[in-house]
Structure formats: C-alpha cells, structure tokens
N, C-alpha and C positions, 0 to 999 in steps of 0.2 A: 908257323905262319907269323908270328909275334915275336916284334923285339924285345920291346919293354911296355911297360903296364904302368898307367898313373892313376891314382885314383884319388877325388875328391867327396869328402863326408860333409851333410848338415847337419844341425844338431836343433832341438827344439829351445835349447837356452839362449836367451837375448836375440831371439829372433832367425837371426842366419850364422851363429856362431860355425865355422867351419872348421876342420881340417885335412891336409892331404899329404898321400904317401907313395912311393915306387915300389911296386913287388914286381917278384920274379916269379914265375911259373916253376911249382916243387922245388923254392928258393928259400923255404925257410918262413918263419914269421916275423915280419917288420911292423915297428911300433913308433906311433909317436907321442908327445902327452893326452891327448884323449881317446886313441883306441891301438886296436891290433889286429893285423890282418894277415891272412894266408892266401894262396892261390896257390890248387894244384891241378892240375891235370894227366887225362888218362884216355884210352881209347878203347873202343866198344863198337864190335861190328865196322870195324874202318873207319869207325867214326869220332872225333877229337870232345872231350866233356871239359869243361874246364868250371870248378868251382870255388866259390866266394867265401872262407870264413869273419867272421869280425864278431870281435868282442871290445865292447864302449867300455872305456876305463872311466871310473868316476871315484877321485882320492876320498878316502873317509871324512865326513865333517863337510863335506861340499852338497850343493843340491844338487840331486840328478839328471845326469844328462842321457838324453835315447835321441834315434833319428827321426828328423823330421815326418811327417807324416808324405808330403808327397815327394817324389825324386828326389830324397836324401843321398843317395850316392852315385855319382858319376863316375865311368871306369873308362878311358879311351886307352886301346890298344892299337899299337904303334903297326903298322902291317902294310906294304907294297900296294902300290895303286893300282887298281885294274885296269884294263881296257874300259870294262860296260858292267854297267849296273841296272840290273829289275829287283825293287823294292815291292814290299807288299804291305802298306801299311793303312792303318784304320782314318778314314776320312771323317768315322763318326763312330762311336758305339760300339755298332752292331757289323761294321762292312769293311773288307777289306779291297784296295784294287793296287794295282801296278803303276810303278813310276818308273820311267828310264832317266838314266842318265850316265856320266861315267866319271864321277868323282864321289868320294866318301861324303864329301860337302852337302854333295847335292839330296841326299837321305833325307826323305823325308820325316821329319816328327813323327811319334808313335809305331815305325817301322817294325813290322815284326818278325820277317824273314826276308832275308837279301840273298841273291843271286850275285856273283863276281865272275866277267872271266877276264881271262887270260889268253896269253899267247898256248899256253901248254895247258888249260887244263881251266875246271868249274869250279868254284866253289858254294857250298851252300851255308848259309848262318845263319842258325837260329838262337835266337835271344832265349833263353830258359823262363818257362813257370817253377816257380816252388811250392816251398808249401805254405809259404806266408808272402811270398814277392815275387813281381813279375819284372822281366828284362824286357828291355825296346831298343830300339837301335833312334837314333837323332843324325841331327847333322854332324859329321866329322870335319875333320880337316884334309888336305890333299894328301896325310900321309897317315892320318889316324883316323880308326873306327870307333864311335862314341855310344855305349850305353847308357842308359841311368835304369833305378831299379826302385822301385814303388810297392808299398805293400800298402798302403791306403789309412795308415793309423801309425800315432805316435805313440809314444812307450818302449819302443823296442830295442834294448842294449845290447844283440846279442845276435847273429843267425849263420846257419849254415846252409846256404842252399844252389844249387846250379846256377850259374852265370852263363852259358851258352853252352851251343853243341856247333862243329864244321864238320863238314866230310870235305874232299877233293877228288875229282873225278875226272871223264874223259866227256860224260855232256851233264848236263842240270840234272836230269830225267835220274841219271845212275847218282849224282849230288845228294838228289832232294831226298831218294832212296834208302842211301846209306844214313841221314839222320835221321827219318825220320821209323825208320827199322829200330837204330837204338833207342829212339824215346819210348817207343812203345813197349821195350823191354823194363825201361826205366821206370813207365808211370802204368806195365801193368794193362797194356792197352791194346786193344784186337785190332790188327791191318783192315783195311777196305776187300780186301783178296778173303779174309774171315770170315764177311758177315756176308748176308744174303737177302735182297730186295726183299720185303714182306710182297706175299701174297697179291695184296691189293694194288699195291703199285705198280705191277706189272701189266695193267688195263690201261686204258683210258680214263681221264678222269674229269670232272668239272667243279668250279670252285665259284663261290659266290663271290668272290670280293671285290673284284672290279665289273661285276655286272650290278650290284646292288650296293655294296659297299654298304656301310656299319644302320640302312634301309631293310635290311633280309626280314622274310617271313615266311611262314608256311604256303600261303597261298602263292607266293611267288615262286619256290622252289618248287612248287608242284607243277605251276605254268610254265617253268623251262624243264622239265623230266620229259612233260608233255609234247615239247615242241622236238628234243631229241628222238624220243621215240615214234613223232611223225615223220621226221626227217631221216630215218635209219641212220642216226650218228651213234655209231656202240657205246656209247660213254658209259662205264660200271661202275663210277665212284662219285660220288657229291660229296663235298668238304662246305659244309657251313662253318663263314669264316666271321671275323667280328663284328657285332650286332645283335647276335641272339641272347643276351645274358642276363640277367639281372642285373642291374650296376645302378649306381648312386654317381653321377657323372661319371667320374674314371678309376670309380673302383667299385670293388666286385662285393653285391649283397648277401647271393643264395648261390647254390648248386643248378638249381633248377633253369630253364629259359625263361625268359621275358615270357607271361601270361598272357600280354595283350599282343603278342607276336606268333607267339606259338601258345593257342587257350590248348590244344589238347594234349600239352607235354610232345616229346619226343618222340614215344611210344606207338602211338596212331598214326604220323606223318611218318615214321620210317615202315610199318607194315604196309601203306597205302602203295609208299614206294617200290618195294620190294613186288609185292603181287600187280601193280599197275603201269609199272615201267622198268626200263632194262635197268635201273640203278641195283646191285647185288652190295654194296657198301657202304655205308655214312658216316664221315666225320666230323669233328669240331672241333674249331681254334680258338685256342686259349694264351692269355700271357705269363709269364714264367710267375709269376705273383700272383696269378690268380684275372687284377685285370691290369690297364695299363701304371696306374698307382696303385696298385695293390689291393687291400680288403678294406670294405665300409666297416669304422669304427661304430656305426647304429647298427650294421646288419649283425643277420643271425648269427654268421661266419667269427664275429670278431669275439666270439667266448672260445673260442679254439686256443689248447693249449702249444701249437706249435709257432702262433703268431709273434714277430716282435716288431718293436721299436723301431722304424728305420733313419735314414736321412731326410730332414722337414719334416720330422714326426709323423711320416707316413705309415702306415700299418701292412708289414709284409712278413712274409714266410720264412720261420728261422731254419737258416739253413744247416743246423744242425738237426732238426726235427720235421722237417719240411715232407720227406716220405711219406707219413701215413695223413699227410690233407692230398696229396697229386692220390693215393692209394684210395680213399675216401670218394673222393668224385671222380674218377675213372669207374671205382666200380657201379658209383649209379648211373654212367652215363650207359655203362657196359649193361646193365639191366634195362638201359630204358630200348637199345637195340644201337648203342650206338660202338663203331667197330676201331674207328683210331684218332686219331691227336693231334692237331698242329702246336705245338708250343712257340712261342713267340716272344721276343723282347728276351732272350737268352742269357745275352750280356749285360744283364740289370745289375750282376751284382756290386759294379764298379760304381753304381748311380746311389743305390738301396743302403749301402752299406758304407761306404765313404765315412771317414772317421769310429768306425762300428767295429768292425770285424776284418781281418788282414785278407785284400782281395782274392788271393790264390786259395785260400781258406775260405770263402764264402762261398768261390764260383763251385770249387770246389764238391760242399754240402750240396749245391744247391745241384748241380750234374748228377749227382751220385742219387738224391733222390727222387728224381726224373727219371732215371734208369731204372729205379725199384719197381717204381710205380707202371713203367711200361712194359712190363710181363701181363698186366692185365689186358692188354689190346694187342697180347704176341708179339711187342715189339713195335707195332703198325705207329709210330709216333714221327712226324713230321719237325725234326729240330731246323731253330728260325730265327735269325736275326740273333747269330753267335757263333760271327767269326774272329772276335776277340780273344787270342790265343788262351787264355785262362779255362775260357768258354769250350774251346775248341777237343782241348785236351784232359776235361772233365767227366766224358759221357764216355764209359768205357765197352760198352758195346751196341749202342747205337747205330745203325745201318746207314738211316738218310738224314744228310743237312741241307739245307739251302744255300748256294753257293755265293748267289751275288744279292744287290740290292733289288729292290723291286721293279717289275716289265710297268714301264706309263705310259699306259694307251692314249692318254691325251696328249705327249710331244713323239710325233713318229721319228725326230730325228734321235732319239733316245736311245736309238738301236745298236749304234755305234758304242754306247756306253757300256749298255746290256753285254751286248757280245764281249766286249774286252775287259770285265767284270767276272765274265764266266771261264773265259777260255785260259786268261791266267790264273788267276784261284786254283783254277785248279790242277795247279802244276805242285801245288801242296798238299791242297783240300783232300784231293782223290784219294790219298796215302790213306787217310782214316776213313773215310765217307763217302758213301756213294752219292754225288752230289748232286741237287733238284736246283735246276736251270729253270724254276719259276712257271708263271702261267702264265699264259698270251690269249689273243683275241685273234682267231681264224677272219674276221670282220674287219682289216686293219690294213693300213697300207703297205707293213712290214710282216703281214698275217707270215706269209709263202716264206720268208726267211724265217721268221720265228718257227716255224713247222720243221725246216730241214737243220735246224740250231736245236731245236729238242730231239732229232732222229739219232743227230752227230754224239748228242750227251752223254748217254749211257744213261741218263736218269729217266725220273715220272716223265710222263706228256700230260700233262693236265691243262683245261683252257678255263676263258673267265668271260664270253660271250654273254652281252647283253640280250634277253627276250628278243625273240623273232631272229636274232642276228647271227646263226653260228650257220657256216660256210662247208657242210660236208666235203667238199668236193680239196679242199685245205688239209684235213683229216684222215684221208682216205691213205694216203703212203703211208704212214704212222704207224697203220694197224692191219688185222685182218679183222675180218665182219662178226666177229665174238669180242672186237674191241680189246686183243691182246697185242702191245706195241712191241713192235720187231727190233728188238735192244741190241746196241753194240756193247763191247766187254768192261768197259768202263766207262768214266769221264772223261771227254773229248779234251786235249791237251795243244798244243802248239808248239808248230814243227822247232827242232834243236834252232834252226835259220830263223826264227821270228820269236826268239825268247829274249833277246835283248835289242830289239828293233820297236819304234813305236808305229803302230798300224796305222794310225791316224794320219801319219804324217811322211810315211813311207812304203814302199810295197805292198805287196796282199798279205793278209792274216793267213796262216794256211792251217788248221785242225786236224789233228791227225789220232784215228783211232782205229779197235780194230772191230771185227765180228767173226764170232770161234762159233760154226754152225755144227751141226751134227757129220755135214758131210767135207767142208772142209773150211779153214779159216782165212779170210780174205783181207783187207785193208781198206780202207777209206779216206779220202782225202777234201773237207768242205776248202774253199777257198773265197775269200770276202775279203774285197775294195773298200774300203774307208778313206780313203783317200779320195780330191777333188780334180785327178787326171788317170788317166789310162797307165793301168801297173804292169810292167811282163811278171812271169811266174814260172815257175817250173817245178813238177812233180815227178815223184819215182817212188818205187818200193823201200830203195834208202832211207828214204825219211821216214818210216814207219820200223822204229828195231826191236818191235817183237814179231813182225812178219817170218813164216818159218822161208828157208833157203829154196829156191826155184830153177830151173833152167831160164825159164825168161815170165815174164809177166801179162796179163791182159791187164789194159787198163780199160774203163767205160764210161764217157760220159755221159753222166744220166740224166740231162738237160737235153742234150744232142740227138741224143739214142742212140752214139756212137763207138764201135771200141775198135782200138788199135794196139799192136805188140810192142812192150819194150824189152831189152836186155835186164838179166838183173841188177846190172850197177849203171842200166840208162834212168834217164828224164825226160819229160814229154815238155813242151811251154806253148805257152800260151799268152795272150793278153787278156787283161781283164779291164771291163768299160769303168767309171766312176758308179760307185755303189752297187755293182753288178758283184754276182756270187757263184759258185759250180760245184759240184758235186761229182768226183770221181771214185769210181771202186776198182779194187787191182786185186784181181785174182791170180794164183800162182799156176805154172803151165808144166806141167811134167810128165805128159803123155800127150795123149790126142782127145782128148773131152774135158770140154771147163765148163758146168753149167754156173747159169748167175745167177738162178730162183725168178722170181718173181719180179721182172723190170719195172711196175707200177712201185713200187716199194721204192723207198728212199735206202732200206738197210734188206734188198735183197736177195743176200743169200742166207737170211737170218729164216728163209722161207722152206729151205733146202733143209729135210728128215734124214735122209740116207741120199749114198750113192755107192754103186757098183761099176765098175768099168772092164771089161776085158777086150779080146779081139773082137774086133767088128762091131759091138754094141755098147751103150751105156744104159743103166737102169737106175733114176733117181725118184725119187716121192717128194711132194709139195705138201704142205700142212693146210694148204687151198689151193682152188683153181687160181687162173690167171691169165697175163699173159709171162707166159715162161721163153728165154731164150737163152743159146748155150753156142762156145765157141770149137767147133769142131775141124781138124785137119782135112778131115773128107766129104766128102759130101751127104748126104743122110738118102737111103734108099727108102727108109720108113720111118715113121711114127707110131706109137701105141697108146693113148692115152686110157688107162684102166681097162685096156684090151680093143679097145675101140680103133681101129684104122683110119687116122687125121691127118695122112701124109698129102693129101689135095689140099689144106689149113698153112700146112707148112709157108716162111717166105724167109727172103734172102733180102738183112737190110741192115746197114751199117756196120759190115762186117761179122753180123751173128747171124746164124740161125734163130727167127722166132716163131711162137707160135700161140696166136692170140687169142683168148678164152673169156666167157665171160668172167668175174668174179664171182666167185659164191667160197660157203664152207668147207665143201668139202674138200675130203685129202685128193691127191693127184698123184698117178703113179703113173711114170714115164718111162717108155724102154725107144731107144734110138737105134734103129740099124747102120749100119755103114758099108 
C-alpha cells in the first residue's frame, strides 16, 4: 500500500534539534549522523504489521542525546488517495467520535483509527500502541498518511515497537475485523465474541448521576427505590455514581462513604434495599485514581505503599503496584454488600504520568491492575471514560466499556451527538467490548428515541431519572416484568452505505443489528433523520451480513404495526420526516410460519423460547405473556394458549396474525392450527 516512508526525528538537545530519513519497508537499516532506523513488515491473519526500530547514535565525549518527550517522531507514508475517509479521533481525553472527509489532509489530530475506501475495496488503519509509545494519525497531505509517535518522557535512545496495523477488505465491517483479530493475538487480548455480559447487566438498571449528581445520599436513593417500586418499574440494579466518598475537594481520603451522606455505612442501606425494594444489585463509581486528582496527601490513604508522585505533584497510583489498593477496596466494598464498579477517568494515565513514566507503560500497569482487582465483583466492573487507544487495549478481559461521551439531559438537541458517538465507535469498540451506550432520562424530550437507541445496542439499559420523574410506560419494550432486557447479539453498528457518509448532514443514519433467539435469528434495522429535511431511505436483508440465507424476508414496522414481504436481495423505502426515526425487524421465510414474539417489545423475537413447525401447525413458547403475532401462509383454524381455546381473541391486522394478551410473567405456550 506504501511507496516510500520519510521520517523525521526530535531530539531533547538545544531544543528542537532534528533529523530525517527515507526507509524502505524490509529495506535494510538506514542511518544518518544521529541515529538508525529499520522498518519491517509482515502479515498476520490478513492482516499488514509494520514496525519501527531506532537506535540514537550519540559519538563518545558528546552529551547525550534521546527523543524528545512529546511527538518526537514523525513517519508520513506515501499511499493513494481515497475516495472517503471516517476518522475516529480523540476530541478530548477520554472520547472518541468520527470525522468524514476524503483527503488524508483532512485527518484530524490525535486520529486513531481510519477508515479509507476505494473504488475496489476498504481499508482499515490502526496506529499501533507499544510498549513505551503510542501512534496517532494527524493531518497528511493529498498523497501522504502522517503519524507521529509519543511515549510521554524523554531519555529515550532506543525502541522497537509496532507503528501500525492495515487489513484490506471487500466492507469496513470484514477491514476493522481482520485488525483487529490480529491485535488481539498480538497483545494477548480476548475478542467481544469471548466474553459474556455479567449477570447484572442483563436487568434493568438505574443510576444516580444525573438525577442527583455528585448531591447523592441515602435517603434519596431510598426515595427513588421507593417510587420504582410504586410504579412497577423492574429496575434490579442501583449504581451510586460520584458523590458518595470521602474526598478532600478532588481527592480521595478514606475507603469508606461520606459519614454525613451515608451515617450508617453501606451495609444497612443495601440490606434495606434488598428486603424493601425490587433492587437485587448495588454499585459504586470510582475514578481510576481513586478520585478525580487522585489521593489526599493528609488522608489516611496517602501511607499506602503503592502511591506515587504524579504530574503537579498530585498523589496517584503507581501503576506498577496499583493492584492490591483497587484489590483492598473492592473487597471492603464487597463485604459491605456492595456487587460492581464503575471506574472512570480511565485514560488518566496520559494526564497523571506526563514526563513520569512512558504512556503505553502506565496505561498499561494501570489496565492490568483493574483487571486483577475485578475478579472480586466476578468481573461486574463498568470501564469509563477510556477510549484512548492505550486505554482501550489495556484491559484484557474486561466485558463492558462505555462507548461514547456522556447523554445531557439539559441540551435535548444533544442527541444527534449521542447517537453518532455511539453508532460509529462502535464499528471498532465492539471488536473488544461490549459496549454501554450510557444512561438516559425516560422523562426527556428525546426519552422514546433514547429507549429504542439502548434496545438497538446490544448493551446495559440503565436510566438516570430524577424523583417522581421516571415514565414506566418509556420502559416497558426494553424488558419483561422481572426487569430482564431483551438484548440483541451485539453493538448496533451502521449500515456498510452510511459508514463514510456524514448523518448530519446527509441521509438517514441506518443501525444495523442482529437477534439470535432460541427459536430463530432475525435482523433489525433503527433508522434516524439528523438531518433538517425529509431523507428517502431504503432497507433490506442485504445490509445486515450476518443474516442466515432465506427464500424471501418479512419485514415489520414496529412503529406502524405493519409488515410486508421482500425478496432476498430486495429493499423496502421509505421517507423519513426531519428528526423522525423507525424501527424495522426482518425475519427470514422458509416455510409457512414466521412468528415475531412479542410486538410490544422493541427486540421481539428475543421473547421467542422454542419453535416447532410441521404440517398444519406451529408450536412456539414466549418467556411471558403478551401480545404475540406471527406471519402465516394460511389461515389459522385455531389457537391454543397453554391449552386454553383463544381462537374468538384471534385478529387480522397489518398483514400478521395477532393475538392480544395482557402482559404478565408468565411463559406462554402457543400451538396454531392451520
């Protein structure tokens, strides 16, 4: 993919002292008077590595020279212009989001994985972490890709460490794939396909932070258990989020909570819970330091021998030793009854450590001892605010991260943000994590989109409703009445047609995911207007290519309550109003009975236990009542619900058979005559 390779060096003596060199890819070592350098490359699972050596010459009798501490070495490779460019780079920190455009130029600073296509084919490029230096992509030129490479400390005359990985492909989807399969072999690191939602997040959940914000206390979190459980809203998880702590302004004193917040410890308030309200879970969020500057130099905490030094002589957690303090207060928090972890501020160690310790080497320490320590809560740990590649590729078996920046209930136009935050991240993210698309406010003007944008996720549903304010009736598709959310197979992604298109300012967004029930696996398709005029659209089975092969398809809109047949390589269209959204499901047709579960359900056939079909009848079971409809070639002579005769119930409407039930728990077991 590369013609040639130019590369410029800085050096810490007299300031910007520089120099630069041309290599050639397994070309040998070229040298000029102050260092030497290789580049070689090799492939792995399809996929291109190409890495970096250099060694700083410094003549005997001279003073020494090393690279500068921050982007000491620039590498632009020379490489064909694309069509279209989606950049994925850090705006701050902690976040990453998308930039379109279609020039190498146009890359934005800190980039740190790019999208390219072409006439013939995808490309995906990721910038390399090592193990002392981290790669970014910057702005290029109209013919050249520009990295520079940063380990965060000077001294350093010497490294060998990866400079990038590419695959090439036939879409992104199969791109992003092939890299990021070999990194994981590379760094040792378990796929998203590996690991498995903990227990608790498969509920419903509710979070203090935007109802109370860093105000939380006991008696409040007991006044909203209170009002869920008057409200039969299932919520089975509380995450008390920051506020509860002991802290000396912005850093952290004791283990324990605030006294004057919580006088009776943890311990009381999570059994009151437990026995007094549907909550079966409690969490607490913490910052990766401990709090958001780290540890109070008077508090009890600061005799700890894992503490050091940081940047502005802050007091933080050596990430060489960092393990047994996250091991330390987990397990008190684990005795006082409390069950998992938000960690937060993730990507600190670029902040913390700055002239300290080489970034890829702290994030490092500091991923690895997060991970140790989260055996004590089974895993159950909420990673936050670290989507800085370092960060990202640290935590080696970590289930769930946070995808985007945070939902602000106070600008309802945010949502546009929100979503195009979520939907591209995790056209990466997903590779490793099962990714948390944040909490919302069912109470909100964007409540009903945010609802059907956590169905689409594949992750938690968790919300952040103020007292008195949370809107059951927002809630109710999400889940069933034990408050277990009806998940699709992963992170909602966006269709191959809207991966280098910007939503804002073009067409509809379309989200494409799927759901693998027990009795058969179906597709989904959300579709969102960001734009400020009416978009046309079109959907099909095609844009979903992990769908299995069909004779022809049902599709259903679940807005409408409508469904109609396409071919397997048709398309349905439609138009969509400004800021308006839709929800289709496409079920496969290869006989004469297609039930769809549950039609109150946003991810309805996630409701579907089993099914049997033979001549004349179908026999399926529901994990609850409902109202259940299904698309059959003949007409239905009967019904049986758990033996019961409901064929008077029966109706004919929008092209399905349904049959309308109250909600409750129990299972439902359906046989259909024909």
């Amino acid at each position: 993919m590369f013609n040639s390779i130019h590369i410029k060096l800085w050096f810490t003596e007299e300031g910007s002292a520089s120099t630069e060199l041309h290599a050639v890819l397994n070309g040998g070592a070229v040298s000029a008077n102050s260092a030497t350098l290789s580049l070689t490359s090799d492939t792995l699972y399809g996929c291109h590595r190409m890495d970096l050596n250099l060694q700083i010459l410094n003549p005997a009798g001279q003073e020494s020279r090393s690279l500068r501490a921050d982007s000491p070495i620039r590498v632009e490779l020379s490489a064909q212009a694309p069509q279209a460019i989606t950049s994925f780079y850090l705006y701050n920190p902690w976040w990453t989001r998308p930039a379109f455009g279609s020039d190498f130029s146009e890359i934005p600073e800190k980039t740190q994985l790019a999208l390219f296509q072409y006439s013939d084919r995808i490309v995906c490029f990721l910038p390399m972490v090592g193990t002392r230096f981290k790669a970014m992509l910057r702005p290029g030129t109209s013919s050249s890709l520009c990295l520079e490479l940063s380990a965060g400390v000077e001294g350093i005359t010497s490294l060998q460490e990866p400079l990038c990985f590419w695959a090439e492909a036939d879409t992104a989807a199969q791109a992003v794939e092939q890299v990021f399969r070999a990194v994981c072999r590379m760094k040792g690191l378990r796929p998203r396909q590996e690991k498995a939602l903990p227990e608790v997040f498969r509920y419903l959940g509710w979070c203090s932070w935007d109802a109370f914000y860093a105000q939380v206390d006991e008696e409040k979190l007991l006044a909203k258990a209170e009002e869920l459980k008057e409200k039969q809203v299932p919520v089975r998880w509380m995450l008390i989020d920051d506020g509860w702590m002991r802290v000396n302004g912005r850093q952290l004193s004791a283990f324990g909570p605030d006294p004057v917040k919580f006088p009776r410890g943890f311990a009381p308030l999570v059994q009151q819970l437990h026995q007094s309200t549907s909550i079966r879970w409690v969490g607490v969020w913490h910052a990766l330091m401990g709090y958001w500057d780290g540890v109070d130099p008077a508090g009890s905490l600061a005799k700890s021998q894992v503490l050091a030094q940081a940047e502005d002589g802050l007091l933080a957690l050596n990430p060489k030793e960092a393990g047994s303090f996250y091991r330390d207060w987990y397990t008190e928090l684990k005795a006082a009854g409390i069950d998992f972890a938000k960690a937060d501020g993730q990507s600190a160690a670029s902040i913390f450590f700055h002239h300290r310790m080489p970034l890829a080497e702290a994030a490092a320490g500091l991923g690895q001892a997060l991970e140790s320590a989260s055996g004590i809560f089974d895993g159950a740990v909420i990673n936050c605010m670290g989507m800085a590649m370092e960060t990202v590729l640290a935590r080696s078996s970590s289930a769930l991260s946070r995808n985007s920046d945070d939902f602000v209930p106070q600008k309802p136009e945010s949502f546009s943000e929100h979503l195009l935050q979520n939907a591209y991240n995790a056209l990466y993210h997903n590779k490793l994590y099962i990714c948390d698309w944040d909490m919302f406010w069912t109470n909100h003007p964007a409540g009903a989109k945010h609802a059907l944008l956590r169905a689409v996720s594949g992750g938690p549903v968790y919300v952040s409703d103020r007292l008195g304010e949370t809107v059951p009736e927002v809630l109710k598709p999400l889940c069933d009445p034990e408050g277990r959310i009806y998940r699709m197979d992963r992170s909602a992604q966006p269709t191959e047609d809207c991966v280098f298109r910007d939503p804002r300012k073009d067409g509809v967004l379309k989200l494409q995911n799927t759901v693998s029930g027990k009795a058969c696996r179906a597709g989904g398709l959300a579709v969102f207007n960001l734009t400020g005029k009416a978009q046309p659209f079109t959907i099909g089975p095609g844009q979903l290519a992990e769908l299995p092969r069909a004779e022809a398809w049902l599709v259903y809109d679940w807005f409408r309550k409508k469904a109609s047949v396409v071919q397997a390589d048709g398309l349905q269209t439609g138009i969509l109003e400004p800021e308006a959204y839709g929800w289709y499901l496409l079920f496969p047709i290869n006989g004469d009975f297609v039930p769809l579960g549950l039609t109150e359900k946003y991810v309805s056939p996630g409701a579907l236990e089993s099914l049997r079909v033979q001549t004349g009848e179908a026999r399926f079971r529901l994990r609850q009542t409902g109202t259940s409809a299904w698309w059959c070639r003949h007409t239905p002579r009967q019904v049986r619900l758990n033996g019961q005769d409901l064929t008077a119930c029966l109706r004919f409407t929008g092209g399905l058979w349904e049959l309308p039930l109250p909600e409750a728990a129990e299972p439902a077991d359906l046989t259909v005559y024909w």
